[in-house]
C-alpha positions in Angstrom: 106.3 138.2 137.5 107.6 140.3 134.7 107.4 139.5 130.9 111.1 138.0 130.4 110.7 135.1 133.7 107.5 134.6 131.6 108.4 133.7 128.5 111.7 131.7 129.8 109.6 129.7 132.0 107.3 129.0 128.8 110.3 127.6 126.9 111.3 125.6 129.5 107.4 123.9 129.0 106.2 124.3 125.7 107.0 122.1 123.0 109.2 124.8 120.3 107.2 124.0 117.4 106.7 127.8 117.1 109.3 130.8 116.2 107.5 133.4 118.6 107.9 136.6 119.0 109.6 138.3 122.4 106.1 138.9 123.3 103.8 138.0 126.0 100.5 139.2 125.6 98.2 139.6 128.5 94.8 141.7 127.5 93.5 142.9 124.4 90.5 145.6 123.6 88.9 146.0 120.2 91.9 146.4 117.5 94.5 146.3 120.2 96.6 144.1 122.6 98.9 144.8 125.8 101.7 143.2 127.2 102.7 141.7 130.6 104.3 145.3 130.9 101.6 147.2 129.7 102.7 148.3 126.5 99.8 148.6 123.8 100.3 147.5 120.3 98.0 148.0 117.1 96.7 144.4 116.1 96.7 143.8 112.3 97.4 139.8 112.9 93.9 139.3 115.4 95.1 136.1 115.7 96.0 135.1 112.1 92.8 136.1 110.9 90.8 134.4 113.6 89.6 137.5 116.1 87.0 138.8 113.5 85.1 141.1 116.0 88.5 142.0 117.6 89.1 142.0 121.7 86.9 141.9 123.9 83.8 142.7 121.5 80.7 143.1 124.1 78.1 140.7 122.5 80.6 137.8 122.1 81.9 138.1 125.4 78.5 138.4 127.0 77.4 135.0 124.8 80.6 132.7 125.7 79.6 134.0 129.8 76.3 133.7 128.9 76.5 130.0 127.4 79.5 128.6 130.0 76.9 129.5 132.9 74.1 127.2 131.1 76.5 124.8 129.5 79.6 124.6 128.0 79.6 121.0 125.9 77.4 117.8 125.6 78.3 115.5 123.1 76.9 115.5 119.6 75.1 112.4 120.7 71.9 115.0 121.3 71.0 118.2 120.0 71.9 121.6 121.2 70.3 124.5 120.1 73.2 127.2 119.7 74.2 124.6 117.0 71.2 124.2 115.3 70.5 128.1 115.3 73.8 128.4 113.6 73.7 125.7 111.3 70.4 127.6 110.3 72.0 130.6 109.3 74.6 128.9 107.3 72.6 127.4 105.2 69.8 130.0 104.9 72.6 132.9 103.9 74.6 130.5 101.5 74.3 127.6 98.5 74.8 124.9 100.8 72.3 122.7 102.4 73.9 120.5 105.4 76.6 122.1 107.8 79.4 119.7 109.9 81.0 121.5 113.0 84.6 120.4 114.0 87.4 122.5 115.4 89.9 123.8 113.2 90.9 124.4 109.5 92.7 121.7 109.3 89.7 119.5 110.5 87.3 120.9 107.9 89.8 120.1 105.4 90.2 116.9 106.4 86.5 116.2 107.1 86.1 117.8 103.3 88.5 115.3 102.0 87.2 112.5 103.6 83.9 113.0 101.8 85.0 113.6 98.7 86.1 109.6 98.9 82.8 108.3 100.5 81.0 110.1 97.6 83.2 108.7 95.0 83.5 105.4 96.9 79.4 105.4 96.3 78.6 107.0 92.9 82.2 106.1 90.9 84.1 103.2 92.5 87.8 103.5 91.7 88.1 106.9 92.3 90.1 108.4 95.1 92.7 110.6 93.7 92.9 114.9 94.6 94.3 117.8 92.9 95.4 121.1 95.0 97.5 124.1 94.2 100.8 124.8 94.5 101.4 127.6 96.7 98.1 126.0 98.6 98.2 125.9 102.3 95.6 123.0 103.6 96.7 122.7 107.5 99.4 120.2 109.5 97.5 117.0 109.8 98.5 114.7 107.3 96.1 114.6 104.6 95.6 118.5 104.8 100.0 118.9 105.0 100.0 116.5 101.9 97.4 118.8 100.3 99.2 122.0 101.0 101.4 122.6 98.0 104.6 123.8 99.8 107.3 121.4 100.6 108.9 123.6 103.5 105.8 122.3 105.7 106.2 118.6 104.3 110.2 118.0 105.3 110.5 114.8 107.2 106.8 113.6 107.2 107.2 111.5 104.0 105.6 109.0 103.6 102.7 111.6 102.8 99.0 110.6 101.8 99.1 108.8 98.9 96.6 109.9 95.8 97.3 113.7 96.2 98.8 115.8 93.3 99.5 119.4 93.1 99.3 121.6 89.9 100.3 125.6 89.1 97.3 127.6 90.5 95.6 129.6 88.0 96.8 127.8 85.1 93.3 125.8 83.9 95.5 123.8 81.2 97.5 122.4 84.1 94.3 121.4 86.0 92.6 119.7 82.9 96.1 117.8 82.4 96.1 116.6 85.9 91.8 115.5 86.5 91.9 111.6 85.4 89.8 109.0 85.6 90.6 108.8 89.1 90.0 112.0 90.5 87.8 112.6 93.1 87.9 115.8 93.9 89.7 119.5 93.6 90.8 121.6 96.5 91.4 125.8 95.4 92.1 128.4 97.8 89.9 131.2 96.4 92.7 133.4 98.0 96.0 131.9 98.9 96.5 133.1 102.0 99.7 131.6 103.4 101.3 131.3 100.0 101.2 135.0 99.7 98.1 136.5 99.5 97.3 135.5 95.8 93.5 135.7 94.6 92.0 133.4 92.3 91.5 134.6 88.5 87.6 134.8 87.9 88.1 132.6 84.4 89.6 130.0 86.6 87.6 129.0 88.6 84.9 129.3 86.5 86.2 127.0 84.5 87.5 124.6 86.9 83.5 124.5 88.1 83.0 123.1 84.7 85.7 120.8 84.3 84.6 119.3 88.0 81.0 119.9 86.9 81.1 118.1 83.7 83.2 114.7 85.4 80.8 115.0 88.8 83.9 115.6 90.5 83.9 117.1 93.9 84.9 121.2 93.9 86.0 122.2 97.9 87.1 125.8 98.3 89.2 126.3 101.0 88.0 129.5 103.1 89.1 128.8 106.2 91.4 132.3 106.1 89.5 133.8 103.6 85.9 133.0 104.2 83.7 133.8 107.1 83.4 137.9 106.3 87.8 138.5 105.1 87.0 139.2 102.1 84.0 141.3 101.8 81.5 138.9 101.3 81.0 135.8 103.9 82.5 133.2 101.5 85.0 134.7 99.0 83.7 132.7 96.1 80.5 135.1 96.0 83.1 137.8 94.4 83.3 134.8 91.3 80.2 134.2 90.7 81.0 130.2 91.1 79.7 127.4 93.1 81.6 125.1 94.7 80.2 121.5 96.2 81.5 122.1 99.6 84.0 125.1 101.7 85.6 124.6 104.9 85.5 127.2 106.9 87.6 128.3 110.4 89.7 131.4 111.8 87.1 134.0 112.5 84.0 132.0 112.3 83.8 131.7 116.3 85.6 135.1 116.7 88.4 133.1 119.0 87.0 130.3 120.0 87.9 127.3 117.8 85.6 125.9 115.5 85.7 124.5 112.1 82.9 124.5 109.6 82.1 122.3 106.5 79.7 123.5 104.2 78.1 121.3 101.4 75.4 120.6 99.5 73.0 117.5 99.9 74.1 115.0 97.1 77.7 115.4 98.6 76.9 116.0 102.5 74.2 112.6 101.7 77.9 110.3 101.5 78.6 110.8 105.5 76.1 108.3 107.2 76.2 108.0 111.2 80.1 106.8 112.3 81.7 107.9 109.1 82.6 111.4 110.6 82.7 113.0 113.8 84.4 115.4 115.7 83.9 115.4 120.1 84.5 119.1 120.8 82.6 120.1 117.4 79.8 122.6 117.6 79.8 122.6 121.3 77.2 125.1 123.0 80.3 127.8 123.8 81.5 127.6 120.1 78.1 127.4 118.7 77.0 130.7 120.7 80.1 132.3 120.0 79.6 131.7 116.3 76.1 133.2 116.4 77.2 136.8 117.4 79.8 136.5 114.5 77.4 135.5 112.1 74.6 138.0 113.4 77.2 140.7 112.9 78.2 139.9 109.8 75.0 139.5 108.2 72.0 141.5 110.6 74.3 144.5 112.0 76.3 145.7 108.6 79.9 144.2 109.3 80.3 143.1 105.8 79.8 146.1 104.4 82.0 147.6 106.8 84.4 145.3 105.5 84.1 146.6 101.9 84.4 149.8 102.8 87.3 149.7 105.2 88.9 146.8 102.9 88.5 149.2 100.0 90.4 152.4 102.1 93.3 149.9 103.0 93.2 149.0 99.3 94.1 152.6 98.8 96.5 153.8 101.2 98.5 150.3 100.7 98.7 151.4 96.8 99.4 154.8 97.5 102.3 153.8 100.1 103.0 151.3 97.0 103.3 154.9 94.7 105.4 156.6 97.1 108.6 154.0 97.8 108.3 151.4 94.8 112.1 150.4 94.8 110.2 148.9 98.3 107.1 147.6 97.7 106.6 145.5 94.4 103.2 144.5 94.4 100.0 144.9 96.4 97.3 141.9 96.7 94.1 140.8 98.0 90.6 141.8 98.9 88.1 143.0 101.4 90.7 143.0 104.8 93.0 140.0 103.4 95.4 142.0 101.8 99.0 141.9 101.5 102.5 143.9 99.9 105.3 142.1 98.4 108.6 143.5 99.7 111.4 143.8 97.6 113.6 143.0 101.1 112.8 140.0 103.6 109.7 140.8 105.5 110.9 139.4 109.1 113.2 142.3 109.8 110.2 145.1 109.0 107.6 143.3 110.9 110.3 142.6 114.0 110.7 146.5 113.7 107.3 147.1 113.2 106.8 145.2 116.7 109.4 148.1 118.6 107.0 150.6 117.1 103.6 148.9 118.6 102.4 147.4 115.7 101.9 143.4 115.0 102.1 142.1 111.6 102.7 138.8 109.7 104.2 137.7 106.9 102.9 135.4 104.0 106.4 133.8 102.6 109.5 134.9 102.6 108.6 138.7 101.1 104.7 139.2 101.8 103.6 141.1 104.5 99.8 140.3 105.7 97.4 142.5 106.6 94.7 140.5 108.4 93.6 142.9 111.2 89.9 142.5 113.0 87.1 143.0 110.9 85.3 146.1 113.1 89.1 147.8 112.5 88.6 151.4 111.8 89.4 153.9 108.8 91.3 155.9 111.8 93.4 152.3 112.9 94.5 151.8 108.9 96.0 155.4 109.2 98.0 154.8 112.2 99.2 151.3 110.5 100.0 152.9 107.7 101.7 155.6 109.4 104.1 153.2 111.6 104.4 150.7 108.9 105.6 153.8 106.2 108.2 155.2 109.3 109.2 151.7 109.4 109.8 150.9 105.7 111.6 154.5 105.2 114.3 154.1 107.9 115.6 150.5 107.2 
């Protein structure tokens, strides 16, 4: 069956909650992908930052075979050890001190929410209300889609969760003006991811740390596209200098296989008591081992700094593409290999282009292109981005 009869028979079944590409994807290996035809394309989406050690990576396909031949779930009624070993890690190589495994961002924004209340329920009765960002993007379920602070993704779900407010990020004035009696907790993005690819100012969130320190107010940052190695460092937040109570975590944690993490430390993490959370699929024996080999990679076999260095080269050659056509590009963004250009032009028709030249990219709003490509991508795959994404730009 060829590509077209593929796709047409995949409308025909699949709900269209998504505006795909005319692509069907069939294989993938390392930093690229093939179609049902065979045609091989240079992946700088992997996923939407989720395929950390790229396709097909050896040691993670050898632990999901590995761990499906033993076992592939048991509920969270016992104890596994891929979990535990990974929880471990977590906590050893971070500021936390309890982990909770679920299965997507918007779980471990959810989860994060939820105890944010049962703390405040506890230790300051009365207190339930949130503050995120505008520009924010939390998830689709509805206390993460009432956090996200875009109303595209909030049209015709009203009534939304109740208690949630939404203030200009990076403006510290507008943040103090908006924390009341009420507030429970703050949710910040240390890099917005689908609102653009805008980073966090260092003086912000320091100071929102002391406004939520000062008012034992919960701080949650929101990782789960920039955390888990993105940006450099495994959570983003290292790069401030700040300590939040609690990050959620997703994407690339399990290097493809889903899985949400939250992260927090003991006084918060101490409000969940057995039955006030849980999640069935959660740190399952398959997600749990695949998690390992991304976490040994990151922090035993030098993939961070890789990530520094290569982040730091596409840094370069997307300012120096920035240098050479600047009536194109208006700004470049981001850290480690999150990064993004803002286009003076709509970005949909240069990434649909893009596509006929065999590269796959994704935009962050209207204007923002994304660069999000596997973390293992090489100084060698940047240039040939570059080099299609530059051929691209000149002859729109």
């Amino acid at each position: 069956m060829d590509m077209n009869e593929m796709m047409r028979r995949g409308m025909d079944s699949i709900m269209n909650t998504y505006a795909r590409f005319p692509l069907a994807l069939e294989k993938g290996e390392g930093c690229y992908v093939y179609d049902m035809d065979g045609k091989k394309y240079l992946d700088f989406v992997a996923g939407i930052a989720v395929n950390s050690l790229g396709h097909g990576h050896e040691k993670l396909v050898s632990a999901i075979a590995g761990q499906a031949g033993k076992m592939i779930h048991v509920s969270n009624l016992y104890w596994t050890a891929p979990q535990i070993c990974l929880a471990e890690k977590l906590v050893k190589n971070s500021v936390f001190d309890k982990a909770f495994f679920c299965n997507s961002g918007a779980e471990a924004i959810e989860g994060s929410l939820k105890m944010a209340r049962k703390y405040a329920a506890k230790n300051h009765p009365g207190r339930f209300e949130i503050v995120s960002m505008r520009g924010s993007f939390h998830g689709r379920t509805f206390a993460a889609i009432t956090a996200t602070g875009q109303e595209k993704y909030q049209k015709g779900l009203a009534p939304l969760l109740p208690g949630i407010h939404h203030v200009e990020f990076n403006n510290i004035a507008a943040l103090k003006a908006a924390v009341n009696e009420k507030t429970c907790a703050v949710l910040i993005e240390p890099i917005q991811g689908e609102g653009g690819i805008h980073p966090a100012e260092a003086d912000y969130l320091r100071q929102a740390r002391e406004l939520c320190a000062d008012n034992d107010i919960m701080l949650i940052f929101d990782e789960v596209q920039c955390g888990a190695g993105r940006a450099g460092t495994f959570f983003a937040f290292e790069q401030y200098g700040v300590e939040p109570d609690a990050a959620a975590l997703a994407k690339g944690i399990a290097g493809g296989v889903p899985m949400g993490v939250i992260m927090a430390k003991d006084r918060l993490a101490d409000a969940f008591a057995p039955g006030d959370h849980a999640s069935t699929f959660g740190g399952n024996p398959l997600a749990a081992a695949a998690a390992n080999v991304v976490v040994d990679e990151l922090y035993s076999n030098g993939l961070l700094g890789h990530v520094k260095t290569v982040g730091a080269y596409l840094k370069g050659k997307l300012e120096s593409l920035r240098a050479q056509m600047p009536e194109i590009i208006k700004d470049v963004r981001g850290t480690g290999l999150i990064q993004g250009i803002e286009l003076s032009c709509p970005a949909a028709p240069v990434i649909n282009k893009c596509i006929e030249n065999h590269l796959l990219l994704v935009n962050a709003g209207a204007n923002v292109i994304r660069f999000v490509p596997p973390l293992i991508v090489s100084e060698a795959e940047i240039d040939e981005m570059i080099k299609i994404l530059q051929g691209t730009l000149e002859s729109r």
